[in-house]
Backbone as CSV, one residue per row, in Angstrom:
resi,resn,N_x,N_y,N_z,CA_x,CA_y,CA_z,C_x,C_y,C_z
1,UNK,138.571,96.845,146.439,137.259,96.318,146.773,137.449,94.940,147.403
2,UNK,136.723,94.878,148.701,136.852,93.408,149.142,135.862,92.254,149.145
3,UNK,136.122,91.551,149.102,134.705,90.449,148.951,133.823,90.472,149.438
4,UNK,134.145,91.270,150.691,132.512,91.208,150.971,131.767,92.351,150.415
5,UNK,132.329,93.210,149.730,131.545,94.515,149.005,131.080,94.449,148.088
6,UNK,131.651,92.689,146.789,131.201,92.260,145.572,129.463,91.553,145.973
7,UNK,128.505,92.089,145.055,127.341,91.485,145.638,127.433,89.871,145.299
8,UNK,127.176,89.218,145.514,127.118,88.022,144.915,125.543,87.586,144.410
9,UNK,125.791,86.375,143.460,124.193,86.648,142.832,123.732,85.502,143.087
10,UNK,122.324,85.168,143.426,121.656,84.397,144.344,122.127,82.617,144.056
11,UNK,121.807,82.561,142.613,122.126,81.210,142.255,123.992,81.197,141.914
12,UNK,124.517,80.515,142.732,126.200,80.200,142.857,126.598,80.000,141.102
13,UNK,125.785,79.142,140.363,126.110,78.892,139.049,126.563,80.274,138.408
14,UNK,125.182,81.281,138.703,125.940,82.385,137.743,126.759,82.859,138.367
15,UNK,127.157,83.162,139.802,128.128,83.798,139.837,129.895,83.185,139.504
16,UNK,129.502,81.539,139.121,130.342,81.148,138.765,130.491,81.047,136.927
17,UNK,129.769,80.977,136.589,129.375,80.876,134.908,130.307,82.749,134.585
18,UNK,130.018,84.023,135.575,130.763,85.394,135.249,132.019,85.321,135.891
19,UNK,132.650,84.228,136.805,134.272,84.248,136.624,134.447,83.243,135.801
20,UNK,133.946,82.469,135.036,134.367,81.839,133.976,134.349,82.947,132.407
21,UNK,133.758,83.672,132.140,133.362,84.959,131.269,134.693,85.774,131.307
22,UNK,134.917,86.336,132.863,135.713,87.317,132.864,137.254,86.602,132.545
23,UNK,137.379,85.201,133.170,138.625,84.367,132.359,138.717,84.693,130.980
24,UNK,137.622,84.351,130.692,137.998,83.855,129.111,138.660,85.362,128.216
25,UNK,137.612,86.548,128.790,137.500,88.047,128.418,139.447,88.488,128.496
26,UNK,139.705,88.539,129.783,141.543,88.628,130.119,142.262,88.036,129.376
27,UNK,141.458,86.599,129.480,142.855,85.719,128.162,142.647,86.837,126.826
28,UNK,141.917,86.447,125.977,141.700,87.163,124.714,142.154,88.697,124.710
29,UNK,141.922,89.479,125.719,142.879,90.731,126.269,143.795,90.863,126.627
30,UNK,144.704,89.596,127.356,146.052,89.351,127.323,146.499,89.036,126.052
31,UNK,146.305,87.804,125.247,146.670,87.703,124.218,146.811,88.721,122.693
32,UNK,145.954,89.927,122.879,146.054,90.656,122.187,147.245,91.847,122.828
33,UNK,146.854,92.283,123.867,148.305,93.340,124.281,149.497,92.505,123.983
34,UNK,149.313,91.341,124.582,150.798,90.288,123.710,151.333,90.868,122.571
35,UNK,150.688,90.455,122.063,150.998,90.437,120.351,150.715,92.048,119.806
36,UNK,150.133,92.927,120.433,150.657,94.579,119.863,151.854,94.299,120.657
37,UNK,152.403,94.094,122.102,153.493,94.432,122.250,154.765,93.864,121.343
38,UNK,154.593,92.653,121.231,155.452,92.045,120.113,155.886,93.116,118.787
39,UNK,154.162,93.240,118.625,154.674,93.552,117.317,155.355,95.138,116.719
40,UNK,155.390,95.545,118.307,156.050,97.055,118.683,157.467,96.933,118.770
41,UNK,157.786,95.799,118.987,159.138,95.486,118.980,159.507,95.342,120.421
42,UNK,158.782,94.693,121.515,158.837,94.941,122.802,159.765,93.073,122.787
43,UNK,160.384,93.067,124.031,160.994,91.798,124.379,160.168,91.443,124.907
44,UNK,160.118,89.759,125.771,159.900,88.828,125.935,159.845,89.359,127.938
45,UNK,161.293,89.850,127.581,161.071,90.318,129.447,160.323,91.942,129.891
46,UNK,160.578,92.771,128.812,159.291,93.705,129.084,157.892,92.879,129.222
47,UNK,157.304,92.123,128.479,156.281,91.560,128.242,155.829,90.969,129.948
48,UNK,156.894,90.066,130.091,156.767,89.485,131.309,156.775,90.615,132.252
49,UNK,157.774,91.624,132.685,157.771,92.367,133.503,156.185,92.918,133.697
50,UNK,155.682,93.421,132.525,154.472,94.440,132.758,153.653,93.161,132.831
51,UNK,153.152,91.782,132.652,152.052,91.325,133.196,152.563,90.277,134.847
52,UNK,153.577,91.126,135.143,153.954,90.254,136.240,154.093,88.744,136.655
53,UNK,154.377,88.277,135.177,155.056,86.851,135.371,156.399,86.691,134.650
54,UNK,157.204,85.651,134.870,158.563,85.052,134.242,158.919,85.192,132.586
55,UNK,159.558,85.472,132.282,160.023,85.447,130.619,159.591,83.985,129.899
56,UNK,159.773,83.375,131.048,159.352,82.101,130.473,158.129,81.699,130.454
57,UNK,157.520,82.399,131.431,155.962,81.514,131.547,155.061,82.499,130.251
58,UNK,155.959,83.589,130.132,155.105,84.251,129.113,155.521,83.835,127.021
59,UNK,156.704,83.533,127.488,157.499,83.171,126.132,155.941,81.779,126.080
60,UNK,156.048,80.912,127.418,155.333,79.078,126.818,153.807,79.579,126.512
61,UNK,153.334,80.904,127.270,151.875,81.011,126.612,151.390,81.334,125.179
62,UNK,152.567,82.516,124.858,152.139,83.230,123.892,153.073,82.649,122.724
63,UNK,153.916,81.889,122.419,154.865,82.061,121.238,154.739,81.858,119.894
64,UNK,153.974,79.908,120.446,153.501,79.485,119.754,152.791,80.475,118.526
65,UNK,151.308,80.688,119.552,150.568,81.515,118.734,150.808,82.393,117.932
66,UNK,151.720,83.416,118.167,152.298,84.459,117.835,153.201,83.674,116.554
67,UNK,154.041,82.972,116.609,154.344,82.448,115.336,153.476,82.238,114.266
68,UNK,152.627,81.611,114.633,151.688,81.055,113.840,150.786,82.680,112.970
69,UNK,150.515,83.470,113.978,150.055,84.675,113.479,151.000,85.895,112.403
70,UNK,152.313,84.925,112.804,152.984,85.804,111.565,153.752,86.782,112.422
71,UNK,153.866,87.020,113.886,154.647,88.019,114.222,156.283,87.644,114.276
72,UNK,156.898,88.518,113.903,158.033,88.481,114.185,159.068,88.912,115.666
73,UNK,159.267,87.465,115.866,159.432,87.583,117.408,161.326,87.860,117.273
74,UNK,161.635,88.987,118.522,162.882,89.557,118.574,163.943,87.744,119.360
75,UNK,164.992,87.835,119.020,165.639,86.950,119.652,167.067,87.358,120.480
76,UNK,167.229,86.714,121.520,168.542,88.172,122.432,169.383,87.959,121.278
């Protein structure tokens, strides 16, 4: 779908207030497939591979948290 096929909605605020929504919606949906994958026993570079970023950029988002939640994270 291309931009010009998305309707856009009259006042700019909301259509900016629903890509601020759909951010927030992905994080909280990223962060949860995170952490089932973790806790499936998945690595750090599967993880990265399937959301198409670096081992690392995904290790600095999620680790923290994931510690803190009690998962047990694999180490090479």
């Amino acid at each position: 779908m291309s931009a010009e096929e998305i309707p856009a909605p009259l006042d700019p605020a909301d259509g900016l207030a629903a890509v601020a929504a759909l951010r927030r919606l992905a994080d909280q949906l990223e962060d949860a497939a995170v952490e089932q994958a973790m806790r499936a026993g998945w690595g750090w570079p599967q993880v990265a591979e399937a959301l198409g970023v670096t081992r690392q950029a995904v290790h600095k988002k999620h680790a923290k948290r994931l510690i803190a939640a009690g998962v047990q994270l694999r180490r090479r």
